[in-house]
C-alpha positions as CSV (number, residue, x, y, z in Angstrom):
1,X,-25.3,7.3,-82.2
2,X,-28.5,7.2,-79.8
3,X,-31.7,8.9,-81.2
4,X,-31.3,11.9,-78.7
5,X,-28.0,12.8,-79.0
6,X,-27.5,16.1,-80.7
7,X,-25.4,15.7,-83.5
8,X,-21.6,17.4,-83.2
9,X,-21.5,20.9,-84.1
10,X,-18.0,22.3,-85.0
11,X,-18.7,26.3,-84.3
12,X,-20.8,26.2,-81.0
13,X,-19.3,24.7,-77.7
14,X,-21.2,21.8,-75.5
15,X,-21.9,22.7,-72.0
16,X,-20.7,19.8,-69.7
17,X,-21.6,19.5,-65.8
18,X,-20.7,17.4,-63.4
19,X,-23.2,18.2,-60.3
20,X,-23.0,17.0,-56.7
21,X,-23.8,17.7,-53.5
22,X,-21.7,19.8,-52.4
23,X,-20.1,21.2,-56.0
24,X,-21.2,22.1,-59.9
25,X,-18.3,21.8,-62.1
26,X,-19.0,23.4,-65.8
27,X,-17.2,23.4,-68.5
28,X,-17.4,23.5,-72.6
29,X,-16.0,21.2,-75.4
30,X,-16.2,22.6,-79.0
31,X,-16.2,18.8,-80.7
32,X,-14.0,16.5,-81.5
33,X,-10.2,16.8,-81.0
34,X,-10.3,19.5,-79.0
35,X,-10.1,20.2,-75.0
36,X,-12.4,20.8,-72.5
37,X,-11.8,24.4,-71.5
38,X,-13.3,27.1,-69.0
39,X,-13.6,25.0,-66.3
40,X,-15.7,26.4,-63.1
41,X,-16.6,24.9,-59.8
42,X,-19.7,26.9,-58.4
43,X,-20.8,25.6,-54.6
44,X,-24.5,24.4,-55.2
45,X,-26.1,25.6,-51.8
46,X,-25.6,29.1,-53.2
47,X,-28.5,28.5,-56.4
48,X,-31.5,27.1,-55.7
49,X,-31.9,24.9,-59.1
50,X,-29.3,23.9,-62.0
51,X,-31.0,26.6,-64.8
52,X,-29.6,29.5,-62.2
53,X,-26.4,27.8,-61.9
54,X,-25.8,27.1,-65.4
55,X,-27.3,31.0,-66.2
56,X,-24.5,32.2,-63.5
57,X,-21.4,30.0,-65.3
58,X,-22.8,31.3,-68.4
59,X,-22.6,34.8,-67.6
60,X,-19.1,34.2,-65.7
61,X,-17.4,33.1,-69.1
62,X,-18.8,35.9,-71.6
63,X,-22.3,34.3,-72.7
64,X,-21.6,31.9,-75.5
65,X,-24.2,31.0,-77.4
66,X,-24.6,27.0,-76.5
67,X,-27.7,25.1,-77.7
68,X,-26.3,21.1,-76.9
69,X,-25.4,20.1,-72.9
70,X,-25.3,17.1,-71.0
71,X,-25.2,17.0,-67.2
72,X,-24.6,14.6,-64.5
73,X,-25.9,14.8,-61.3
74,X,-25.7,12.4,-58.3
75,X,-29.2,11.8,-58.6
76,X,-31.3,8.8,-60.2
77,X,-32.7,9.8,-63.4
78,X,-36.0,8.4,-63.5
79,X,-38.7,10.7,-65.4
80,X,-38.3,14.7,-66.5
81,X,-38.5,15.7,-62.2
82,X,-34.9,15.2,-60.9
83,X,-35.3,15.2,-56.5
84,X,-31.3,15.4,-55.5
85,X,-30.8,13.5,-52.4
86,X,-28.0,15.3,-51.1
87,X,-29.0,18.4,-51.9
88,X,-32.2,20.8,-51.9
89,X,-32.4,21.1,-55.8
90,X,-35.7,20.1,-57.2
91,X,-36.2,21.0,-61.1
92,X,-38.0,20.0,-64.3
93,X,-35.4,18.7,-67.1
94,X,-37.8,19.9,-69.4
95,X,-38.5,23.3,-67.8
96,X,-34.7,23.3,-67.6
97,X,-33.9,23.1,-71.2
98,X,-36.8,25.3,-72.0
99,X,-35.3,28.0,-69.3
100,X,-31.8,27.8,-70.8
101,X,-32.7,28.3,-74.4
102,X,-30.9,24.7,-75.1
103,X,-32.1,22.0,-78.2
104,X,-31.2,19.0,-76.3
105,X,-30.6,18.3,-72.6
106,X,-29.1,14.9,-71.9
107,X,-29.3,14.6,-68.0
108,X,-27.1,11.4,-66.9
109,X,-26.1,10.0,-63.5
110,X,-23.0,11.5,-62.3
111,X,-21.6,7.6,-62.0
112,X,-23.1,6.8,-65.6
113,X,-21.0,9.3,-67.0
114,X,-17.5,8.3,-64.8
115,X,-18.7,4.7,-66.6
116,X,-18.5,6.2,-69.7
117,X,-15.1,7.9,-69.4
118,X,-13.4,5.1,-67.9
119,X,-12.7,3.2,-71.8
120,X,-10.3,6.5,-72.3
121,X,-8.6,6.2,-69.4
122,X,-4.8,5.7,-70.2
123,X,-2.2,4.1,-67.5
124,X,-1.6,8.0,-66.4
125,X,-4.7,8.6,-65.5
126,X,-4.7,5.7,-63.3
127,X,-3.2,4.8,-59.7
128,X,-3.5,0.6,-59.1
129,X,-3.9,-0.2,-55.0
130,X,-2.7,-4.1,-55.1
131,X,-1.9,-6.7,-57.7
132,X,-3.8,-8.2,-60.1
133,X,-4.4,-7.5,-64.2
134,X,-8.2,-6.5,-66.1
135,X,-9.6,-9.3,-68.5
136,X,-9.6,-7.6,-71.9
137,X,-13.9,-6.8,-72.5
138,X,-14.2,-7.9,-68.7
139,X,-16.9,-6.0,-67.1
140,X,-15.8,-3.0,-65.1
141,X,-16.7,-1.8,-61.8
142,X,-17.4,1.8,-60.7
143,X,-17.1,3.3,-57.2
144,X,-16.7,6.6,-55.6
145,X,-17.0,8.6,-52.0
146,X,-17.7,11.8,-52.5
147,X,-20.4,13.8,-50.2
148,X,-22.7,10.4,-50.9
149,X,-21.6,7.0,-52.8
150,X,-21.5,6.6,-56.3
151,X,-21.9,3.3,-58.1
152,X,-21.6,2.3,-61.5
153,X,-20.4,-0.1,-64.7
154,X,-19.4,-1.2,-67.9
155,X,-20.4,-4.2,-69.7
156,X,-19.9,-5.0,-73.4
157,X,-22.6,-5.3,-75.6
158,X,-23.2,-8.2,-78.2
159,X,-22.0,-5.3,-81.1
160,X,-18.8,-5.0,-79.0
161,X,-19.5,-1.5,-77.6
162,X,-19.5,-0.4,-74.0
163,X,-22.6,0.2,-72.2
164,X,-22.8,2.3,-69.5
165,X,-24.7,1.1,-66.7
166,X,-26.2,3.4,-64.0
167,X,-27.2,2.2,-60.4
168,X,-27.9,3.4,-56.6
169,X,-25.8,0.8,-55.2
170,X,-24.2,3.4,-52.6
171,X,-27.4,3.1,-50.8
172,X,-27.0,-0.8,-50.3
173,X,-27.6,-2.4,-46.7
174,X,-24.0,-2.3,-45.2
175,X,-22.2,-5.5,-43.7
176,X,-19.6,-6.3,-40.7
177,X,-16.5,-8.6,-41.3
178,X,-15.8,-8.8,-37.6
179,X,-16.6,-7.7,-33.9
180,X,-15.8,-3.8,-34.0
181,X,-17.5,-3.3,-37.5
182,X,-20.5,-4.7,-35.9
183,X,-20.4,-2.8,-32.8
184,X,-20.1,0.1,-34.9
185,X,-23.2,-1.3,-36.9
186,X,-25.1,-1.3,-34.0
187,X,-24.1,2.5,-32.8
188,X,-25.1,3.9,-36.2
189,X,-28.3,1.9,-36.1
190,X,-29.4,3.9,-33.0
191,X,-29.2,7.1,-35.4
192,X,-30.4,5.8,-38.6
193,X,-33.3,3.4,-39.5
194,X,-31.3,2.3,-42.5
195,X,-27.2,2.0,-42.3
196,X,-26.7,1.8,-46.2
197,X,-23.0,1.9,-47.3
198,X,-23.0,5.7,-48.3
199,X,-23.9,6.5,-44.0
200,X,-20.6,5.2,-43.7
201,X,-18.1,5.6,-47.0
202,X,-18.8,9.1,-47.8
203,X,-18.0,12.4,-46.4
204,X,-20.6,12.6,-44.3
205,X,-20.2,8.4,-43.3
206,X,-16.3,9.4,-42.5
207,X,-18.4,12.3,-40.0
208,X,-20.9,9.2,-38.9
209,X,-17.9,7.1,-38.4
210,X,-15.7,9.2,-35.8
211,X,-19.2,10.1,-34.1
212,X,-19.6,6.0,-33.3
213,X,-16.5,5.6,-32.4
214,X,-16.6,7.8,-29.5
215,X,-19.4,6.6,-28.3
216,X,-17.8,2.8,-28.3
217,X,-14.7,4.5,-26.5
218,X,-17.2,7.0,-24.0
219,X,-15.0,9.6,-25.7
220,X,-16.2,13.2,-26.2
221,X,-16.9,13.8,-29.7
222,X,-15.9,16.8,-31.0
223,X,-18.0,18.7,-33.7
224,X,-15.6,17.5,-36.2
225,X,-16.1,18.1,-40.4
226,X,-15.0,15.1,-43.0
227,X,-12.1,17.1,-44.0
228,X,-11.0,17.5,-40.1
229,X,-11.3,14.0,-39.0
230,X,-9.6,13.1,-42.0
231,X,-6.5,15.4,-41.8
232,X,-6.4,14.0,-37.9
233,X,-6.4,10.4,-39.1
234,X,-3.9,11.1,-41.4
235,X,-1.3,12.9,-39.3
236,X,-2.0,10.6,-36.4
237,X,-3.0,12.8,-34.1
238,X,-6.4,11.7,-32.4
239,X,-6.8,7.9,-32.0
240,X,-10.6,8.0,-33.0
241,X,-10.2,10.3,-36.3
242,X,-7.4,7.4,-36.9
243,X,-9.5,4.8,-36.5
244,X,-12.9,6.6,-38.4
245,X,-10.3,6.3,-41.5
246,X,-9.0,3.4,-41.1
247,X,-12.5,1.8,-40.9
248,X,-13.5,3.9,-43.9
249,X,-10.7,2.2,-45.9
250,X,-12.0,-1.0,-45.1
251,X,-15.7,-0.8,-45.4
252,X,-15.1,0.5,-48.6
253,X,-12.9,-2.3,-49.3
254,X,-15.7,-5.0,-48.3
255,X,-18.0,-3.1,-50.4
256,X,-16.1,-2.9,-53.4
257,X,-14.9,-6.3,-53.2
258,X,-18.6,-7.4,-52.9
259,X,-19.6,-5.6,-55.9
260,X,-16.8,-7.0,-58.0
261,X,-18.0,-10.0,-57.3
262,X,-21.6,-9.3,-57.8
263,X,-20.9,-8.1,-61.5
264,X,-17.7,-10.6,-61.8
265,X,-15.7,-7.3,-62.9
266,X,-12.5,-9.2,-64.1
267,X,-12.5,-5.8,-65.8
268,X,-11.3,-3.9,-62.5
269,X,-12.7,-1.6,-59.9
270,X,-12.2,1.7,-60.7
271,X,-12.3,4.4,-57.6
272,X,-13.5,8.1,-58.3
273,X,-14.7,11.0,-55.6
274,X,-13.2,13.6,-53.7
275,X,-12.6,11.3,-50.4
276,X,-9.9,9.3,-51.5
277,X,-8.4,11.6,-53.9
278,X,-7.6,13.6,-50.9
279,X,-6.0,10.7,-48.9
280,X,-2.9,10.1,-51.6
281,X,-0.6,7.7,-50.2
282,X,-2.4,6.6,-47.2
283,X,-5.0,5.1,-49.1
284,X,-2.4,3.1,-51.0
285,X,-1.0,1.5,-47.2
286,X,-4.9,1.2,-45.9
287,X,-6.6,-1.6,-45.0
288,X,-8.8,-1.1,-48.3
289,X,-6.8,-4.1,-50.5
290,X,-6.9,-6.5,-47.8
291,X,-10.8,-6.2,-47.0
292,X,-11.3,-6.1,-51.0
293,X,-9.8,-9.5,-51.2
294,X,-11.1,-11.4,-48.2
295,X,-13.5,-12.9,-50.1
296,X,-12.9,-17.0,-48.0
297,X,-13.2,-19.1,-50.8
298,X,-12.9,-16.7,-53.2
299,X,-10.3,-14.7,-51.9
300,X,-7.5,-15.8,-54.9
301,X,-10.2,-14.8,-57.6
302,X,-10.4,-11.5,-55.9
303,X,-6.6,-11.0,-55.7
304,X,-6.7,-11.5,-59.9
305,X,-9.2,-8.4,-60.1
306,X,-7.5,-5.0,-60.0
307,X,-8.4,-1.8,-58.3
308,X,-7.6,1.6,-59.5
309,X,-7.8,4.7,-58.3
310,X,-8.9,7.4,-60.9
311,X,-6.0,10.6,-61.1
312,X,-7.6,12.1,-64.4
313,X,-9.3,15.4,-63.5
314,X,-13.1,16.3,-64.2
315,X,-13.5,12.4,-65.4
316,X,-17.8,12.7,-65.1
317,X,-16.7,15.6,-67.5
318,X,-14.7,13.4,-70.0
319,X,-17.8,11.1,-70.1
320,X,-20.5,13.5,-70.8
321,X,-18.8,14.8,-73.7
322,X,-18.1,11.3,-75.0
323,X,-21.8,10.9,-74.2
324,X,-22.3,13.6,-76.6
325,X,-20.7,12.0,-79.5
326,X,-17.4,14.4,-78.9
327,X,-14.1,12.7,-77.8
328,X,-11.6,15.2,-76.1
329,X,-8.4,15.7,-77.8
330,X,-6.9,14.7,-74.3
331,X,-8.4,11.6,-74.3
């Protein structure tokens, strides 16, 4: 067990979050073998740091006394000041702990702690887009569009556990694997100095997407949301929300496919955030496995490597309570 993680503690619950950019999901676990319960999504634009968000779920859920938490956050952690980038929150981990009357305050990246979940992920928790089958101890690859792009994975240490792995590889440069990717390229580099891959597979990049497309066409765009031009796409119903998606699919396919081979995950891609979780079977019939697997010469080593999209609910939850020595009894 790592030197700061709080030992378990049978009669008080752990405080689990999951923050993003948009939503704070809370929730407690009371230790090992049993569920996490009392489960909350607050909005984050309505607090202005995570101690007044936490105080709030708290106070929603009667008070109980909790003195252990871990939190992830779609944020680097580098030092004690965590700067969201999609998001206005600015705090003190420290002054944090302090503030919430807590012993120990584990702060992880939100995609370090879907890393660490994904080992007790079971076949139900688990949708596979395309063929292929995981090398047993492989290394695993971590990806999710949510409001940014979140990046992650699992390699096995030399003792034979799993190791947890945290990155910023949503904010990549972004490539083009043919003509209309790079005219699209070229629109979004009139708006942003830096095209990384989260400007474009995200909800916000799905928003970024359908505005370059009209451009290319000379169509009006409309002041669309993510959730809009999706639904659009979906139902078929406005040729540029359609093709905003179907470009989305694919991107995201190039990218993961170029970060499985960057980390040869043999182990499989496994897919997270709220974008494709809300595209269900259309995902499955996208573009997304073909553009994972054109690869040229490597294209049959890419069709071996399996993709999953992860069902399990609250998984950056499941991972911060394993991260906190305490395995769900659901898991």
């Amino acid at each position: 067990m790592p030197e700061n993680q709080p030992t378990p503690n049978a009669t008080l619950p752990f405080l689990l979050g999951d923050v993003g950019g948009t939503h704070a999901r809370f929730a407690l676990v009371y230790g090992n073998k049993t569920p996490i319960s009392q489960v909350k999504v607050l909005s984050t634009g309505q607090f202005p740091d995570l101690a007044t968000a936490v105080t709030v779920y708290l106070h929603q859920i009667g008070n109980p006394k909790v003195v252990n938490a871990c939190i992830a956050i779609a944020n680097p952690i580098l030092g004690d000041v965590v700067e969201m980038t999609n998001n206005e929150w600015r705090f003190s981990i420290e002054t944090t702990r302090q503030t919430l009357g807590l012993e120990k305050l584990l702060m992880l990246n939100d995609w370090e702690a879907m890393a660490m979940a994904a080992p007790a992920f079971g076949t139900i928790d688990l949708e596979q887009i395309g063929k292929g089958s995981p090398v047993e101890n492989a290394t695993k690859g971590m990806i999710g569009p949510g409001t940014g792009l979140g990046v992650s994975y699992l390699v096995r240490s030399r003792r034979g556990d799993w190791v947890p792995i945290a990155g910023e590889g949503g904010h990549v440069s972004l490539s083009a694997t043919c003509e209309r990717e790079a005219d699209i390229l070229r629109t979004l580099w009139q708006m942003f100095p830096h095209v990384s891959a989260e400007r474009v597979i995200s909800g916000m990049g799905l928003e970024n997407l359908y505005q370059a497309i009209c451009i290319l066409n000379g169509t009006a765009a409309e002041p669309l949301s993510a959730v809009q031009v999706s639904q659009r796409g979906v139902a078929a119903v406005d040729a540029a929300c359609e093709e905003a998606l179907d470009q989305l699919c694919r991107f995201f396919g190039n990218t993961a496919g170029n970060l499985a081979l960057t980390l040869g995950a043999r182990g499989g891609i496994y897919i997270g955030g709220g974008v494709i979780g809300q595209l269900g079977e259309y995902f499955a019939q996208s573009g997304f496995r073909a553009a994972f697997e054109a690869k040229g010469r490597f294209q049959k080593y890419m069709m071996e490597i399996p993709t999953y999209v992860i069902r399990k609910e609250q998984p950056a939850l499941v991972g911060c309570a394993m991260a906190l020595g305490v395995r769900p009894i659901n898991h």
